[in-house]
N, C-alpha and C positions, 0 to 999 in steps of 0.2 A: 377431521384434521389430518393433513398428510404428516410423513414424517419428516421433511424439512421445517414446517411450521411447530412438529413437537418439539425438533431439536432447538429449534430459534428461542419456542416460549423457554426452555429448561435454561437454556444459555442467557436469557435475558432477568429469569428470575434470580441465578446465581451469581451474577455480575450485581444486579442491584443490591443484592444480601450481601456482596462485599462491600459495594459504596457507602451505602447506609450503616454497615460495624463500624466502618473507617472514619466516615462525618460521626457519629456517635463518639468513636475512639475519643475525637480531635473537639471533641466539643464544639462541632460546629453546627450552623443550621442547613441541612439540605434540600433546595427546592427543586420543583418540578420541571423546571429549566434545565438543570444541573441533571437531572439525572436522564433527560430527553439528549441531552450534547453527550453524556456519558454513553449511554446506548446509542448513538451514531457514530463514537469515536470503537466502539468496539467492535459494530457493523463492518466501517472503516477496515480494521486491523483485521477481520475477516476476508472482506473482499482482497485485503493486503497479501494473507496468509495463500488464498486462491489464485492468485497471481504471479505471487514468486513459482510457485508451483507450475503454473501455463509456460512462466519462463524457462524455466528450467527444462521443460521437457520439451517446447519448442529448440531449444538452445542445443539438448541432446538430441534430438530425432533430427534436425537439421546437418549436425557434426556427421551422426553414425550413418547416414542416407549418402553425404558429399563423401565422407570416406571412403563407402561402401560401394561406391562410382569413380573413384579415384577422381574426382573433382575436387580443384583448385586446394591442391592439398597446404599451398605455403596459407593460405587466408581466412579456410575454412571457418577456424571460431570465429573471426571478426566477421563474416556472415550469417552464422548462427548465432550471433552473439546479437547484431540490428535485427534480424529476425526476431529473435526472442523477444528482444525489447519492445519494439514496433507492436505485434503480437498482443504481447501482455498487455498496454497498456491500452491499446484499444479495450482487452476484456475488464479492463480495470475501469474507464470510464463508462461502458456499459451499464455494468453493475453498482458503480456510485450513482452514476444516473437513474440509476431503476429501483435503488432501494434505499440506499446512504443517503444522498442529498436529494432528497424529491421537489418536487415544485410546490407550493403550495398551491390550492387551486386555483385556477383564474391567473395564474404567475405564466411566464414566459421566460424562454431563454432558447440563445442560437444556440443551437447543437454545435455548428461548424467551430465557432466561438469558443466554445465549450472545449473544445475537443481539442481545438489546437490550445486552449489553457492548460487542460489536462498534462498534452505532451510536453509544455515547457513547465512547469509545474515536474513530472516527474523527472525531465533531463535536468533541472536544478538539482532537486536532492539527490535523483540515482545518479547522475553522473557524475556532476562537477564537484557536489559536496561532498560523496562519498570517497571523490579520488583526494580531495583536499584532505580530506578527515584521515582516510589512510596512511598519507604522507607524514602526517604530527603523530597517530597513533606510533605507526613502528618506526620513521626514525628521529621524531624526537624524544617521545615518552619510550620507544623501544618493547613495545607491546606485540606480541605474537601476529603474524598476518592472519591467522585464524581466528586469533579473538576479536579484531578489528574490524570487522564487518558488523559483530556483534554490537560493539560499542557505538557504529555507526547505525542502526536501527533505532537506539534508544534517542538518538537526535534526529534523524531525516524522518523518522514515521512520523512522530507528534506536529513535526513541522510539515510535512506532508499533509497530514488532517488540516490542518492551519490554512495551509497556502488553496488546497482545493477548495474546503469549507467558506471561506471569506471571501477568495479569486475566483477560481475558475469555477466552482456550481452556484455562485451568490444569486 
């Protein structure tokens, strides 16, 4: 067993021994179901976690490359910032595709379909929600621009799982 599939089993058996204290805590019953959407949603938030990361360094090596050329210095970020994006979520559908949302055998599904799901799917939550959601964070609740990305994660991921899982990889 390599060590990606060690770290996966470690990471899949301590995610379950949380679920399972939790439906225990709550006196509930937890099925097989539940805990297969569990471990996809956390796949998910993995592939998530890989991502902002592609972006991010997409987004910096594109900035520090244009600067370091003294190109298009007024636009810069907003080309490494499409970049980024573009970028990322290609590696984002990749990797749901490949691991997150698989096909079941015998199942089908357009890639191209897919892919343009994917992209409107993450320009709903990365873009438009997260700019709407900033806007009530800091100026109507008046919440730090720093923390507000934060609190925007806890709504655009889960719905992100949602929108791909049921939409674009159905």
């Amino acid at each position: 067993m390599g060590l990606g599939a060690a770290l996966w089993n470690l990471l899949e058996s301590v995610s379950l021994w949380c679920l399972r204290r939790l439906y225990r805590f709550l006196h509930k019953e937890l099925t097989a179901k539940t805990e297969e959407s569990f471990l996809q949603f956390v796949k998910f938030g993995l592939v998530g976690v890989s991502n902002t990361a592609v972006n991010y360094f997409i987004y910096a090596g594109i900035l520090v490359a244009l600067k370091t050329a003294g190109l298009w210095e007024e636009c810069d970020y907003l080309v490494a910032t499409a970049a980024g994006f573009i970028l990322s979520v290609l590696w984002s559908f990749y990797w749901n595709h490949k691991y997150v949302f698989q096909m079941q055998e015998g199942g089908r599904r357009s890639m191209i379909l897919t892919l343009a799901k994917t992209y409107l799917s993450y320009s709903f939550t990365g873009l438009f929600l997260n700019s709407v959601l900033m806007v009530l964070w800091v100026q109507v609740f008046h919440i730090s621009e720093f923390l507000g990305p934060v609190f925007n994660l806890l709504l655009s991921v889960p719905l992100n799982f949602l929108i791909n899982k049921y939409w674009a990889f159905q």
